[in-house]
Backbone as ProteinMPNN parsed JSONL, in Angstrom:
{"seq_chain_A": "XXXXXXXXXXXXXXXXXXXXXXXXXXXXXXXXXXXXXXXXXXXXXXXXXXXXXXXXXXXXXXXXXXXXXXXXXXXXXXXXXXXXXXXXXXXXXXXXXXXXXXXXXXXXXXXXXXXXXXXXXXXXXXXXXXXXXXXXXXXXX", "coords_chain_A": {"N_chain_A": [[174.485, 97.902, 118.566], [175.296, 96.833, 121.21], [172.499, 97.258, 122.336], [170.953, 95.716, 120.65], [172.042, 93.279, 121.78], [171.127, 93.155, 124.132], [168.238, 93.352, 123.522], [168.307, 90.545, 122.788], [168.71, 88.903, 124.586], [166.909, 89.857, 126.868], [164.417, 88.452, 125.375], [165.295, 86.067, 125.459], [165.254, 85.025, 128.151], [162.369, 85.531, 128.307], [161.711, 83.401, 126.855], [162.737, 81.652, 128.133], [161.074, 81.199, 130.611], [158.497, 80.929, 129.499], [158.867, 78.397, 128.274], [159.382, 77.012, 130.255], [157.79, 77.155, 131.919], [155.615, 75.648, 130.056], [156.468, 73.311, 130.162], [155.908, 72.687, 132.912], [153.568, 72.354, 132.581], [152.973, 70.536, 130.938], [153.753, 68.088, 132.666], [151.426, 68.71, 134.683], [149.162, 68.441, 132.577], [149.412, 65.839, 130.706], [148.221, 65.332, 128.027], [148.872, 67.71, 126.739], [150.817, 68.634, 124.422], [154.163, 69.53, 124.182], [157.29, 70.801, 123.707], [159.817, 68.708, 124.208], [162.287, 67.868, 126.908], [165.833, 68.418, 125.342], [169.147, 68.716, 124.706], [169.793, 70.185, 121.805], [166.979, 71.112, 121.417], [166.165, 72.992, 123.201], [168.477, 74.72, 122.564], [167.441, 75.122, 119.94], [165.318, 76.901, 121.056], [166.205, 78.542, 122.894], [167.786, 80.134, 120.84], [165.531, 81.076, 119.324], [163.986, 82.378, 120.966], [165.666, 84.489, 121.442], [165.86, 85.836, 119.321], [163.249, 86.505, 118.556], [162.875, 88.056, 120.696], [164.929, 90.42, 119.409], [163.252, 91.418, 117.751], [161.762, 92.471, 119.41], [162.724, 95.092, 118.735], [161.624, 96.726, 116.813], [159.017, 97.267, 117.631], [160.024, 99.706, 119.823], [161.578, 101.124, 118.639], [161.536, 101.881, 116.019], [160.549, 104.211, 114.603], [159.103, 104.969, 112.471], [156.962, 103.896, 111.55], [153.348, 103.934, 111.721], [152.018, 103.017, 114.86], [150.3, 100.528, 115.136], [150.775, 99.465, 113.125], [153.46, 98.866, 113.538], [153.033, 96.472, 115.501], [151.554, 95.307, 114.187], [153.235, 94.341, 112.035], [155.825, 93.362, 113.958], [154.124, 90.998, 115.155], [153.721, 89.348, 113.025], [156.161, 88.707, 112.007], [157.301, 87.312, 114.615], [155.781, 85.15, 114.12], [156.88, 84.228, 111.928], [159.397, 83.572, 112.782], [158.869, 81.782, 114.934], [157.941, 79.512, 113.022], [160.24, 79.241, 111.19], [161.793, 78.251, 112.672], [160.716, 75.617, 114.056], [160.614, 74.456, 111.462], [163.226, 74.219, 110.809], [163.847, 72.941, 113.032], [162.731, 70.062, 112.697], [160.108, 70.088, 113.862], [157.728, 69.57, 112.543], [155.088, 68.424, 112.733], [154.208, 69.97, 115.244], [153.876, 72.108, 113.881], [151.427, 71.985, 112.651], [149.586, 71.536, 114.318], [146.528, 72.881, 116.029], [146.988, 73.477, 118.844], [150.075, 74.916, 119.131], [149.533, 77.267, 118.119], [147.692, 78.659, 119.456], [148.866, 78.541, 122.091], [151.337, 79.962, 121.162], [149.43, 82.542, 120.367], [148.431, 83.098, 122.903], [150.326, 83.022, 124.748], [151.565, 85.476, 123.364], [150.147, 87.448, 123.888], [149.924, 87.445, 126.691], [152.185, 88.65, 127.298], [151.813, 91.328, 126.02], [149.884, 92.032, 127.574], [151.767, 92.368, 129.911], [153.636, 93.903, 129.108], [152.038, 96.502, 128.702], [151.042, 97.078, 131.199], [153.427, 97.77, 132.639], [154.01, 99.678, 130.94], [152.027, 101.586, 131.703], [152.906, 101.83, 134.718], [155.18, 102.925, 134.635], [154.524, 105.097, 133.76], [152.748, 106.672, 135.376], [154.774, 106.772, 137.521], [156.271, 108.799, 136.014], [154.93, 110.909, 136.22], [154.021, 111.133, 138.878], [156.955, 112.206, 140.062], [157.216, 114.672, 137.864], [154.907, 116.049, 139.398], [155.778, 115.408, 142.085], [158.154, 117.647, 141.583], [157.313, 119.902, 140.457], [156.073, 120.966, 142.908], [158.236, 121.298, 144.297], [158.884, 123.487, 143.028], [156.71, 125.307, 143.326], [157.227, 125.907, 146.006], [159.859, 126.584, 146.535], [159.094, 129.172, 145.841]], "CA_chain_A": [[174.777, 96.493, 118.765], [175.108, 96.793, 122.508], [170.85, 97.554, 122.794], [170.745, 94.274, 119.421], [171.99, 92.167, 122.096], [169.793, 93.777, 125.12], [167.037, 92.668, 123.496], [168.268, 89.078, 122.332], [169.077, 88.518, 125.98], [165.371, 89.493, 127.406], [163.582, 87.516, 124.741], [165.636, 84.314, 126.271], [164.601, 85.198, 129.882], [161.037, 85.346, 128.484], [161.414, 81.78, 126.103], [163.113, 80.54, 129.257], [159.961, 81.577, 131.678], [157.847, 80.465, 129.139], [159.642, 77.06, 127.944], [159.258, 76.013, 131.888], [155.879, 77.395, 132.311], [155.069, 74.638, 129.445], [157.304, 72.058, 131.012], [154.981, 72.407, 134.104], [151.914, 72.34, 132.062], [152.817, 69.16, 130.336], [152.883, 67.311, 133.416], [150.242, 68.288, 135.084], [148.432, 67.952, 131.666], [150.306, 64.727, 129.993], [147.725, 64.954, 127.039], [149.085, 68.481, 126.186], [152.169, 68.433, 123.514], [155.012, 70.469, 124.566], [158.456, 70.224, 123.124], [160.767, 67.877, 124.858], [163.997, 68.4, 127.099], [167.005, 68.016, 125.044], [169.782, 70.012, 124.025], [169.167, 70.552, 120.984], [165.81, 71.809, 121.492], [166.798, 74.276, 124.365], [169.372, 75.425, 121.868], [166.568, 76.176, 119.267], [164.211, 77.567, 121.994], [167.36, 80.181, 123.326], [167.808, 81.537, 119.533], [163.51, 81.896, 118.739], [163.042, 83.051, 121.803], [166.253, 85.532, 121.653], [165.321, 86.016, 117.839], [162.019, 87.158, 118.889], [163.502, 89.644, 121.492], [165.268, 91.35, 118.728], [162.278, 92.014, 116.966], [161.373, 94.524, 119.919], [163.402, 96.498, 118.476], [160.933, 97.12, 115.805], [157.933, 98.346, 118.628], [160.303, 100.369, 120.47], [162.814, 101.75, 118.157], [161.416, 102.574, 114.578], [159.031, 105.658, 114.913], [158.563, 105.907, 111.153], [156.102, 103.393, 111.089], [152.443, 103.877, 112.933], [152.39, 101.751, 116.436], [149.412, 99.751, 114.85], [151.47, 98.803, 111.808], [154.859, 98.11, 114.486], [152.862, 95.985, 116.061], [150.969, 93.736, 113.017], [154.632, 93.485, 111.473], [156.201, 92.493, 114.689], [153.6, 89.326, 115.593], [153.851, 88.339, 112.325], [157.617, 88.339, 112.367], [157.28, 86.82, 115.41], [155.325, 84.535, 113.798], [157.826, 83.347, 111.374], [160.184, 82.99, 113.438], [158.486, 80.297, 115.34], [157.969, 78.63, 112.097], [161.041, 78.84, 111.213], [162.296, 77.383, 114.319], [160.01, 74.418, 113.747], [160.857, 73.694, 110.524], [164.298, 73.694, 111.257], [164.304, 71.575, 114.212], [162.146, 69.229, 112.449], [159.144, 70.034, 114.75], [156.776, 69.332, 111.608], [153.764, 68.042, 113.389], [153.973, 71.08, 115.938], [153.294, 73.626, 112.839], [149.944, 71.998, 111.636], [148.613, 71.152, 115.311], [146.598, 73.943, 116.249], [147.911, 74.058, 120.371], [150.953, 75.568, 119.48], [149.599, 78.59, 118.15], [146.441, 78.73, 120.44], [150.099, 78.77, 122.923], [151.807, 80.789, 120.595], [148.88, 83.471, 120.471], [147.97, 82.846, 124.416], [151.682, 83.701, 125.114], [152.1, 86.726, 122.726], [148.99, 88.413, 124.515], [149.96, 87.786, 128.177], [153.498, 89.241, 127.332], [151.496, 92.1, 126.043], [148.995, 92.852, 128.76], [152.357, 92.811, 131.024], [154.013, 95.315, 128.784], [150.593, 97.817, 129.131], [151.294, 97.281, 132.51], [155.066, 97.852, 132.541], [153.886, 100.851, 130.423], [151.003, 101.962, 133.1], [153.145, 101.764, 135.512], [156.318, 103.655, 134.332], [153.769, 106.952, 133.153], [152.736, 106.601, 137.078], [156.079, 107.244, 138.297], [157.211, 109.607, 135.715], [153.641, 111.982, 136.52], [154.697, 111.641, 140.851], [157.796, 112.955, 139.734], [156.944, 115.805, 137.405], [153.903, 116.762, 140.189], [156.676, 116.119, 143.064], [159.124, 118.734, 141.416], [156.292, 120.719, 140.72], [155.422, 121.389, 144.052], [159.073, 121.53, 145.091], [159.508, 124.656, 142.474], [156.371, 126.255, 144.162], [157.624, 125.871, 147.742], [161.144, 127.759, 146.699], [158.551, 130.618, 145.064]], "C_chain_A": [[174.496, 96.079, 120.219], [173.251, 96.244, 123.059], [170.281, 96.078, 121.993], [170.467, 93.005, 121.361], [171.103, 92.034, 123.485], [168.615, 92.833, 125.1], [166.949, 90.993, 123.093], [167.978, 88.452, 123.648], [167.94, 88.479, 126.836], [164.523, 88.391, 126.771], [164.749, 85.905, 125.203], [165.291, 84.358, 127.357], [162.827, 84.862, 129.192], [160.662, 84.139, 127.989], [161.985, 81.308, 127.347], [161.859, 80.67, 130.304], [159.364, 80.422, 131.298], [157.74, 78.921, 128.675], [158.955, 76.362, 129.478], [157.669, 76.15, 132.216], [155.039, 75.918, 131.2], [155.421, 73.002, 129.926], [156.302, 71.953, 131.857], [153.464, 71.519, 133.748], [151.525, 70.843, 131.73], [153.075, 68.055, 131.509], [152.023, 67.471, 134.183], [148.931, 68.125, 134.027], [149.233, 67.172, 130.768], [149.795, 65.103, 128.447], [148.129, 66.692, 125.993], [150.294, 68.144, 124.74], [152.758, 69.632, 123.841], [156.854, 69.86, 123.983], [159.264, 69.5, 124.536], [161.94, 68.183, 125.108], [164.73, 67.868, 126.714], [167.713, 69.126, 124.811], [169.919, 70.788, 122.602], [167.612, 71.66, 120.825], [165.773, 72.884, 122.1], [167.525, 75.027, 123.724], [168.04, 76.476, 121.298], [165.651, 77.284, 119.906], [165.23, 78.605, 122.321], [167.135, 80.902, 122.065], [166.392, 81.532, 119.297], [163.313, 82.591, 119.223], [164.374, 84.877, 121.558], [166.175, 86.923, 120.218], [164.376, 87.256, 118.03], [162.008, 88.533, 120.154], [164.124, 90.946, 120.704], [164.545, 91.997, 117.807], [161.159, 93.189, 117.989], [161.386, 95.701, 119.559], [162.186, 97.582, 117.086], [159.768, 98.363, 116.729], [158.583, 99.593, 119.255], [161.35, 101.864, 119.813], [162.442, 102.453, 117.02], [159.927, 103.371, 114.651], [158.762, 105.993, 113.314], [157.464, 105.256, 110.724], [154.896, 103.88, 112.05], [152.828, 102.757, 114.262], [151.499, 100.418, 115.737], [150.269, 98.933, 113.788], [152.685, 98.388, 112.306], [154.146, 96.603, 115.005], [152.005, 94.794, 115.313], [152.214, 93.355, 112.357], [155.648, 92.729, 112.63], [155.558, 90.723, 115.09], [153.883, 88.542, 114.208], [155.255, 87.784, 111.959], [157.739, 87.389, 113.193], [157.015, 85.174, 115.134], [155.632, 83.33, 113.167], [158.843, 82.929, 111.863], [159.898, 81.869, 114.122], [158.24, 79.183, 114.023], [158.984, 78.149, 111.321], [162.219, 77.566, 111.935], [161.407, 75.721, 113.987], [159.941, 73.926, 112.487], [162.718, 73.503, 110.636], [165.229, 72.465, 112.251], [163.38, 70.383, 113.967], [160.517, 68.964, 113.201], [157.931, 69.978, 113.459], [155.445, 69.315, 112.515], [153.056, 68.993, 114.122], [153.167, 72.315, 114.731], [151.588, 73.126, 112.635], [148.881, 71.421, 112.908], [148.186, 72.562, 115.875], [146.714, 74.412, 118.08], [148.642, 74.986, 120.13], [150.414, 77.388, 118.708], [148.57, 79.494, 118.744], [147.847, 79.324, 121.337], [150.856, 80.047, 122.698], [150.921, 82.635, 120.926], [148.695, 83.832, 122.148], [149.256, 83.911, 124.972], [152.247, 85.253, 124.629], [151.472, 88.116, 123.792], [149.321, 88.772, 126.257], [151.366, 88.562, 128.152], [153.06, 90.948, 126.746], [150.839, 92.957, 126.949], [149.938, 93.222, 129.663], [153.191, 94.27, 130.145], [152.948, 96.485, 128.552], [151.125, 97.763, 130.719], [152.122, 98.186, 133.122], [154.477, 99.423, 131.71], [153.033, 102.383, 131.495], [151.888, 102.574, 134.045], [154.291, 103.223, 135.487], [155.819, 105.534, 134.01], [153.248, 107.035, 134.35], [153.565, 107.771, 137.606], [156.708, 108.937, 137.457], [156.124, 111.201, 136.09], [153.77, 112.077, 138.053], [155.982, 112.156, 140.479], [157.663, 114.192, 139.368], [155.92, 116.938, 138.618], [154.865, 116.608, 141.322], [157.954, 117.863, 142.822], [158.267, 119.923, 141.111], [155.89, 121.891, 141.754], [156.66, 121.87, 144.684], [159.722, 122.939, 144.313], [158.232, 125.608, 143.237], [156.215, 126.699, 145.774], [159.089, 126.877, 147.941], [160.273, 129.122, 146.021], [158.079, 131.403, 146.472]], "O_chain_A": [[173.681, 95.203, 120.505], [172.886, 95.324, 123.79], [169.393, 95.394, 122.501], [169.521, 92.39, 121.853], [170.516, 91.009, 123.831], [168.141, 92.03, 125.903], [165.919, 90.319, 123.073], [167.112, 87.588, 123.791], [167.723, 87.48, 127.522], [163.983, 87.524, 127.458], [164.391, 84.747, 124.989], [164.821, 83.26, 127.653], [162.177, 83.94, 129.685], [159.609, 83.618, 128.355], [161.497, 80.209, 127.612], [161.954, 79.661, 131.003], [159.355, 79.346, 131.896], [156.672, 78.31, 128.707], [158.2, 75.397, 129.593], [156.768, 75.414, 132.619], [154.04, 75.323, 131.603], [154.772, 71.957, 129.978], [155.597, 70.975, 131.61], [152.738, 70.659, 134.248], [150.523, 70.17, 131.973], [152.525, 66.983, 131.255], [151.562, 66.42, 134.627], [147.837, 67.758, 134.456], [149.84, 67.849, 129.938], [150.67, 65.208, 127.588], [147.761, 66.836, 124.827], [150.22, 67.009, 124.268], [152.125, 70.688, 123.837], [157.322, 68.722, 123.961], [159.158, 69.902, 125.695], [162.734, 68.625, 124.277], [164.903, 66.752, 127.204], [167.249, 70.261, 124.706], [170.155, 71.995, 122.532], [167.445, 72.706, 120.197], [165.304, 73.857, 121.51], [167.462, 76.201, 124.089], [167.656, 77.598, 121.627], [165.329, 78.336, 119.354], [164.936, 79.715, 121.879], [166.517, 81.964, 121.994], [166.202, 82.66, 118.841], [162.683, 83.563, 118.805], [163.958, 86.036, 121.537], [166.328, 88.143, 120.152], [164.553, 88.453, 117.804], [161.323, 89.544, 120.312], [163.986, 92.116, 121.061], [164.958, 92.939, 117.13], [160.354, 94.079, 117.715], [160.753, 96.744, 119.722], [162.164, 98.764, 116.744], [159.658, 99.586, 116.639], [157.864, 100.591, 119.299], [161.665, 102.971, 120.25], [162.899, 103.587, 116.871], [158.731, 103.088, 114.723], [158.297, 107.071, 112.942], [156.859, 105.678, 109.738], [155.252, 104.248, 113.17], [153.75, 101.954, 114.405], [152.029, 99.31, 115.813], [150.286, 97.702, 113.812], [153.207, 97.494, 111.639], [154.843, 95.601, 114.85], [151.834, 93.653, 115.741], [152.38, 92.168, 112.077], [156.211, 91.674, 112.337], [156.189, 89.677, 115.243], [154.209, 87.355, 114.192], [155.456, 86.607, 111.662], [158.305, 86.398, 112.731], [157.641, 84.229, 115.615], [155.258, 82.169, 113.334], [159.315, 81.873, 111.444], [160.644, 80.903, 113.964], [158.415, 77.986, 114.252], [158.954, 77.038, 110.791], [162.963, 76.611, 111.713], [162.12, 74.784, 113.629], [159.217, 72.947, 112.304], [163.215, 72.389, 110.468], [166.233, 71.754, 112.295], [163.182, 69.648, 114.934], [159.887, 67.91, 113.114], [157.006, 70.704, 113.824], [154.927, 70.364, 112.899], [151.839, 69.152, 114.031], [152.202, 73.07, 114.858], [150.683, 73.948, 112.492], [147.746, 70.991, 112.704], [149.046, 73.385, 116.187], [146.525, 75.568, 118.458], [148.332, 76.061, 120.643], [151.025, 78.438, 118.907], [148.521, 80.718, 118.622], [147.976, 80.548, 121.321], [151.053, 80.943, 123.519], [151.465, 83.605, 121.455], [148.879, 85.002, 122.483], [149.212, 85.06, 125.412], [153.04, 85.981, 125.226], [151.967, 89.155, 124.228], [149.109, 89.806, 126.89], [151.609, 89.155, 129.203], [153.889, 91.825, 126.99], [151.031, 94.157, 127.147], [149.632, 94.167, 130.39], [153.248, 95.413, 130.6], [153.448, 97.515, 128.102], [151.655, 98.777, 131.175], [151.816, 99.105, 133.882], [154.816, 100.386, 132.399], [153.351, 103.534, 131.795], [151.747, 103.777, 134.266], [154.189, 104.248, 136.161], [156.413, 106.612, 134.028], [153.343, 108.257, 134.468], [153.363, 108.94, 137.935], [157.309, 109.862, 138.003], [156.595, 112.335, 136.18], [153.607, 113.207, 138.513], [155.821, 113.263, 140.993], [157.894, 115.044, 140.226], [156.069, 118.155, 138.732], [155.022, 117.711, 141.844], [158.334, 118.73, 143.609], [158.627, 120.992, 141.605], [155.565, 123.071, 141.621], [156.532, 122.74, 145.545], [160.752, 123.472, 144.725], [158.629, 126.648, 143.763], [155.475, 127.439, 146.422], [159.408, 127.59, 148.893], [160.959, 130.097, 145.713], [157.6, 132.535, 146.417]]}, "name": "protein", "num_of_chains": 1, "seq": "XXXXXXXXXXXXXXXXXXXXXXXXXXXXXXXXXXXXXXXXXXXXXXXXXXXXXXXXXXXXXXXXXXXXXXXXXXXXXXXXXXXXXXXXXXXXXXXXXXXXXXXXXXXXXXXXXXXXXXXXXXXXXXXXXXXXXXXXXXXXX"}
């Protein structure tokens, strides 16, 4: 439950990034469509986005599936969940314009290239480690 809410809690940091990153967008491009600040909407945008955090759990957690097959059932999860979300909050128009999933896809991908990164990075550190202790078992030999 603890790790459930882990991941609800990142996926709102990343719909909140991303929410503002569109906010920006839409005024310096007026002619874009971007959802509108209310509370309501901010509500729905916290649970999609925290929604969509808990469906990490799928890439990171369930090893019985291939990675290739974690990772076509997560986007499309993902997937529904935004559609959900937009049929719920009445965002009709949003589902059948194709921005939001040009956005949708745009956004999935750059949150991917940073987790390769985030992945890159972390097999880095843990290979200067293994080759520092390495060296520090043939220095006591």
């Amino acid at each position: 439950m603890k790790r459930l809410i882990a991941y609800f809690v990142s996926g709102v940091r990343t719909g909140s990034f991303f929410y503002l990153a569109l906010l920006l967008l839409g005024q310096l491009f007026p002619q874009l469509i971007y959802p509108k600040v209310s509370v309501g909407n901010i509500l729905a945008l916290f649970m999609m986005s925290g929604l969509m955090g808990m469906l990490s759990w799928i890439l990171e957690e369930l090893d019985r599936m291939s990675y290739r097959l974690r990772v076509i059932l997560h986007f499309l999860l993902t997937a529904i969940v935004l559609t959900l979300t937009c049929l719920l909050s009445g965002w009709y128009e949003a589902l059948t314009n194709p921005a939001i999933w040009i956005v949708f896809i745009s956004v999935y991908s750059i949150i991917w290239l940073y987790l390769i990164w985030q992945m890159h990075m972390r097999t880095q550190r843990i290979n200067q480690a293994l080759l520092h202790r390495r060296s520090q078992k043939k220095k006591e030999k």
